[in-house]
C-alpha positions as CSV (number, residue, x, y, z in Angstrom):
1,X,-21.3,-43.0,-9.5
2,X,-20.0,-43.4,-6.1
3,X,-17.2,-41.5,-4.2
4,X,-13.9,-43.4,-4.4
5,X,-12.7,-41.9,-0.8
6,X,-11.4,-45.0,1.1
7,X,-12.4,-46.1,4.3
8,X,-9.8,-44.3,6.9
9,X,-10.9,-41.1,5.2
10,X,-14.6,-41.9,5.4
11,X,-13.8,-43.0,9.4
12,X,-11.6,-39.7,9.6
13,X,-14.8,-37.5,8.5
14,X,-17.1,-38.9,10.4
15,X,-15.1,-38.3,13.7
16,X,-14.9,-34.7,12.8
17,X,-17.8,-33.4,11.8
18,X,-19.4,-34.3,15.1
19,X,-16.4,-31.7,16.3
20,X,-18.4,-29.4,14.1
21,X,-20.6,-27.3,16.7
22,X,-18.0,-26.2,18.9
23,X,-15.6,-24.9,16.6
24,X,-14.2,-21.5,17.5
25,X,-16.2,-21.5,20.8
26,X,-13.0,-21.9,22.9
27,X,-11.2,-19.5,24.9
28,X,-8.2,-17.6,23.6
29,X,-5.1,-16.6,25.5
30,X,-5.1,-12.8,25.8
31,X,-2.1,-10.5,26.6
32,X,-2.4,-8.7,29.6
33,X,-2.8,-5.0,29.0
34,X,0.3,-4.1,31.9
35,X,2.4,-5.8,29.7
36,X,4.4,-3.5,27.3
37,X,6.4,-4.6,24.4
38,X,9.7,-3.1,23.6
39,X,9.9,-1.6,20.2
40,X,11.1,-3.4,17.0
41,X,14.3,-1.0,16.8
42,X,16.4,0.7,19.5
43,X,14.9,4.4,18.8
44,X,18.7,5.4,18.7
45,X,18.9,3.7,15.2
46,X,15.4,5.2,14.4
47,X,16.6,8.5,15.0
48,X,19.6,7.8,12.8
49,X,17.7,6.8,9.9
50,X,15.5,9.8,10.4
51,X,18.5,12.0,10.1
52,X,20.5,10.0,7.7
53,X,17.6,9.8,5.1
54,X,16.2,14.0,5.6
55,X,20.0,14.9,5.3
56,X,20.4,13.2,1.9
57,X,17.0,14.8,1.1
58,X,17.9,18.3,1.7
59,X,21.1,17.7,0.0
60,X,18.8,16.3,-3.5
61,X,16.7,19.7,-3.3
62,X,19.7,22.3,-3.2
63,X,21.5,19.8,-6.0
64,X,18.2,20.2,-7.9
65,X,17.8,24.2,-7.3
66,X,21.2,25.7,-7.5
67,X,23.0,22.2,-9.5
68,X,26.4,21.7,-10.0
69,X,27.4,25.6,-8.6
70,X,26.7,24.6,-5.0
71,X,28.1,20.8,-5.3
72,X,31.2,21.0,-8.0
73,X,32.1,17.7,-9.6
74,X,35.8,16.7,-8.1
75,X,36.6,15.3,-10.9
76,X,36.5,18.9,-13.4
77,X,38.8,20.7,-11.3
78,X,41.7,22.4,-13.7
């Protein structure tokens, strides 16, 4: 049985594969290590999240040792 790959492929293939050899041999753009990048977040908002989310975690441990005595529910005030 023969190959049913037309012609412009068959042409295409035989262009590239003598491209084979030198494949990943090229030189690649490098970043220059004086170059510094500026971080993903202003460390202002960092901090704030670091606060915000250790705050609500010492808040879950004294609700979970001393419960509702510490933190009364609003809504059971007589």
């Amino acid at each position: 049985m023969t190959s049913a790959t037309s012609p412009t492929i068959r042409a295409r293939n035989a262009k590239y594969q003598g491209n084979v050899t030198k494949r990943g041999t090229g030189t690649t753009k490098k970043t220059s290590a004086t170059t510094t990048k500026a971080p993903a977040i202003d460390p202002r908002v960092a901090y704030f999240l670091l606060v915000l989310m250790s705050g609500g975690a010492i808040f879950q441990v004294l609700y979970l040792i001393f419960g509702s005595r510490l933190f009364p529910d609003p809504m059971d005030m007589d």
